[in-house]
N, C-alpha and C positions, 0 to 999 in steps of 0.2 A: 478457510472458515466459510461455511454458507450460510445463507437467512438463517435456519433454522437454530443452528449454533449462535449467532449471533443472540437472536433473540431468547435463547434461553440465558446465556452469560448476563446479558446488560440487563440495564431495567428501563431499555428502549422501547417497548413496545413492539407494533410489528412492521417488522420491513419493508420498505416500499420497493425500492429501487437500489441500487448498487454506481458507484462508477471507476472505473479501470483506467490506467494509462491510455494515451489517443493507439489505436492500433496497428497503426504508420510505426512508430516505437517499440511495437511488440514487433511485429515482421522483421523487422531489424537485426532484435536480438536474437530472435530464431533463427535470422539467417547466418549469425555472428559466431554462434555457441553450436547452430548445423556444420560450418566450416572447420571451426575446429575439430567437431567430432569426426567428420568424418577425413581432415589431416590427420590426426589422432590414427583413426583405424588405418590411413595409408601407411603412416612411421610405424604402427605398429607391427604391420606386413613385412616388412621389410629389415627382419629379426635386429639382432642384438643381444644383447643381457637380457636376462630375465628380469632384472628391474627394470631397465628403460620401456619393454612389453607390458609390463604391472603400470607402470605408472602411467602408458600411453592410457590403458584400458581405466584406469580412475580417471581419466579427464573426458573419456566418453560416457563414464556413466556421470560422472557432475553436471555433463554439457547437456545430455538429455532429461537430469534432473531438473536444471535450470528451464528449459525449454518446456517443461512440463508447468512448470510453475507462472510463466507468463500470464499476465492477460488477469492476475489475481487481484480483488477486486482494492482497493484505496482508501474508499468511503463507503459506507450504506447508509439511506435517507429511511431513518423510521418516526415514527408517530411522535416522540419526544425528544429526539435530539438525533446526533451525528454520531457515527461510529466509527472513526477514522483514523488510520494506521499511522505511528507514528514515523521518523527515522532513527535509526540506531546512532549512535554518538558518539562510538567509538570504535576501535575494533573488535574489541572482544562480544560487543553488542551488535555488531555484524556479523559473527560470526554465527552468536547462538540465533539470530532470527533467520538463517537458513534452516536450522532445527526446528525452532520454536518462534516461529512465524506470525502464530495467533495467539500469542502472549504480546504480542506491538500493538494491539488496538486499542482505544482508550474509547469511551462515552463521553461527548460533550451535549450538554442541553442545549437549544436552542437559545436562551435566555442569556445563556453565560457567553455567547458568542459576542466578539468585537468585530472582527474580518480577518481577515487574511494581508499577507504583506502582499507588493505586487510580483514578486516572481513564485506567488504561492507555493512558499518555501515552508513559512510560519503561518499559523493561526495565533492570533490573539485572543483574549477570553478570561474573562473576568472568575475570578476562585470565588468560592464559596464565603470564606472572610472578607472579601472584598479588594483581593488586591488583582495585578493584571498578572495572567500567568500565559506564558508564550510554550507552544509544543511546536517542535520542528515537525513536517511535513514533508512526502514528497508527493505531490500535488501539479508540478510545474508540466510533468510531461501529459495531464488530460487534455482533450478536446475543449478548446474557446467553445461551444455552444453547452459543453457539460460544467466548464469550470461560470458560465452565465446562469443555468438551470441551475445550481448550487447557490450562487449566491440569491436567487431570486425564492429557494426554498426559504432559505435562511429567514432573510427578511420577513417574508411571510409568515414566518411561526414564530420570529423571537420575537413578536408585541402582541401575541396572543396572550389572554389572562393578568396585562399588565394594567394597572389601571394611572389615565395618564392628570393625574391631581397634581 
């Protein structure tokens, strides 16, 4: 999903910023999911069954689907709150957000924000009735200076408009 989708979906305003997995993390996985692919394309070389060649070739096109998909963004920082991807919960909710990837983003306003736990796993956040609603997160593998810049957004716009009586 980009700014542009973003902001037409939510009723965040407009996007400022974005942030991604640290990209120590992404290299990784691209180097993880290139390895297989291209074991993948050696076992495939080197015949067989026509399925075990089928099935080598769906693990090079998943591995370079995955590799495509890196580096996707986490969080976007717009004008009225957070737009931040949740984690899936089970399996079958893993499975469908390799599909439907941008059906996990949820709107939080800056207001309703509590924090975050410390292995920014969870966000905490207050519901709209007033109880504390916890959304899992996968948050833990950003950059220390972006998961810093995040909290220092936060703060800064959740006491905006409040009035302290």
């Amino acid at each position: 999903m980009d700014k542009e989708e973003v902001e037409q979906r939510f009723p965040c305003g407009e996007v400022e910023s974005s942030f991604a997995d640290y990209i120590v993390v992404s290299w990784v996985m691209w180097l993880i999911f290139g390895a297989l692919a291209t074991w993948s394309l050696w076992n495939a070389q080197r015949g067989g069954t026509w399925s075990h060649i089928t099935m080598d070739y769906i693990i090079i096109i998943f591995c370079v689907w995955r590799m495509t998909r890196q580096r996707r963004p986490l969080a976007y920082v717009a004008e009225e709150g957070l737009v931040i991807r949740r984690r899936p919960v089970n399996l079958f909710e893993r499975i469908d957000m390799l599909v439907h990837g941008d059906d996990y983003y949820t709107f939080v306003p800056y207001q309703q924000i509590m924090g975050f736990t410390s292995n920014w796993e969870e966000i905490h956040m207050v519901s709209e009735q007033g109880g504390i609603l916890i959304v899992v997160v996968d948050l833990q593998f950003m950059k220390y200076s972006d998961k810093m810049a995040l909290l220092k957004i936060i703060d800064e716009r959740s006491h905006v408009g409040r009035s302290d009586s």
